[in-house]
NULUM-385915 format. One record per residue (C-alpha): x, y, z; residue in three letters. Coordinates in steps of 0.001 Angstrom, whole numbers, padded with zeros to 6 digits, always signed. Example, Ala and Ser with C-alpha at 12.3 -4.5 7.8 and 13.67 -1.06 7.14 Angstrom:
NULUM-385915
+012300-004500+007800Ala+013670-001060+007140Ser
***
This chain:
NULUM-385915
+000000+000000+000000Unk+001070+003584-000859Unk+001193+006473+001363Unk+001887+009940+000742Unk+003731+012032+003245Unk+001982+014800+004342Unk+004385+016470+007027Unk+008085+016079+007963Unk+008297+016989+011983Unk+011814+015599+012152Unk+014393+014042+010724Unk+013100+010849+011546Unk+009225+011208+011579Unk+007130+011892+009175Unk+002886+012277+008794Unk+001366+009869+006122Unk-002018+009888+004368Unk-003754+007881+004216Unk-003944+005874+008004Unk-001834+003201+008834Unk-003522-000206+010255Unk-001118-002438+012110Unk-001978-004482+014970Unk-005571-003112+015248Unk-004206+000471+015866Unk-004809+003224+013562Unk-002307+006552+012784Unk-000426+008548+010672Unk+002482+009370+012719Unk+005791+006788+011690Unk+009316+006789+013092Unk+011432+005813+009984Unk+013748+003076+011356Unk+017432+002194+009546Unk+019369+005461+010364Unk+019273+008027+013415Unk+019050+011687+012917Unk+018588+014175+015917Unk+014778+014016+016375Unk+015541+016870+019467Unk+016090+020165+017369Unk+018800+021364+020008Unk+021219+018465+018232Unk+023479+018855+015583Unk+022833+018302+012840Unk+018961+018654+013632Unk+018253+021059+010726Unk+020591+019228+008204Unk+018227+015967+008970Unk+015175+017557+008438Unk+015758+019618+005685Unk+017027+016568+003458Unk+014342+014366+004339Unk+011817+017510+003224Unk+013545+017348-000124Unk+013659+013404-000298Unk+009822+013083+000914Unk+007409+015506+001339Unk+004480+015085-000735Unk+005968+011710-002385Unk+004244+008410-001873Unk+006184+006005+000216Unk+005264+002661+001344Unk+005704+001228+005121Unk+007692-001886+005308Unk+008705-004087+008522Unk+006623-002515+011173Unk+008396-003509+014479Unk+006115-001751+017003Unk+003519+001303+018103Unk+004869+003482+020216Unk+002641+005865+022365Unk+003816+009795+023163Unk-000012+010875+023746Unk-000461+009509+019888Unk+000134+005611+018294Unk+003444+006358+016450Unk+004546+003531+014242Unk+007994+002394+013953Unk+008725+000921+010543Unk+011190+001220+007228Unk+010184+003969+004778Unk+010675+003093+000894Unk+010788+005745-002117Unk+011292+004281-005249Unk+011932+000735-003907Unk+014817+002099-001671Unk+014914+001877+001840Unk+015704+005931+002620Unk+018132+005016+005228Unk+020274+004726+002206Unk+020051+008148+001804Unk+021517+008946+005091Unk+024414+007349+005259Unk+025954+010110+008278Unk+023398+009004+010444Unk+023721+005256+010321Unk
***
């Protein structure tokens, strides 16, 4: 299933449309899983993240592969590899392996 991203919040989260359904939980917030960019925009490198993964994603349809589990911050957040194109984007991050 395809899902465009709607919203880049970090460099490793991103807001999909339409809902994912995993595990009888329903969202649209995903943690991309592969590489780790500063999520906390007081880190380095913070803006760098972000900024390429705006330019890599935002409004592009993606699909969700390997979810490995929700997490809960006040919203169902699920953790899971991103694909564009057929590549896993960590590939695209290679600093932040």
């Amino acid at each position: 299933k395809m899902f465009t991203v709607k919203e880049i919040i970090n460099g490793g989260e991103i807001i999909v449309y339409p809902n994912w359904v995993w595990e009888r939980k329903l969202g649209n917030k995903v943690r991309v899983l592969g590489f780790h960019p500063p999520i906390d925009e007081r880190e380095v490198g913070f803006d760098f993240a972000k900024k390429k993964l705006i330019v890599l994603l935002n409004d592009k349809e993606v699909e969700l592969f390997k979810p490995t589990f929700i997490d809960k911050y006040g919203e169902d957040i699920l953790f899971c590899h991103v694909y564009l194109d057929g590549i896993d984007i960590k590939n695209y991050f290679p600093e932040f392996k």
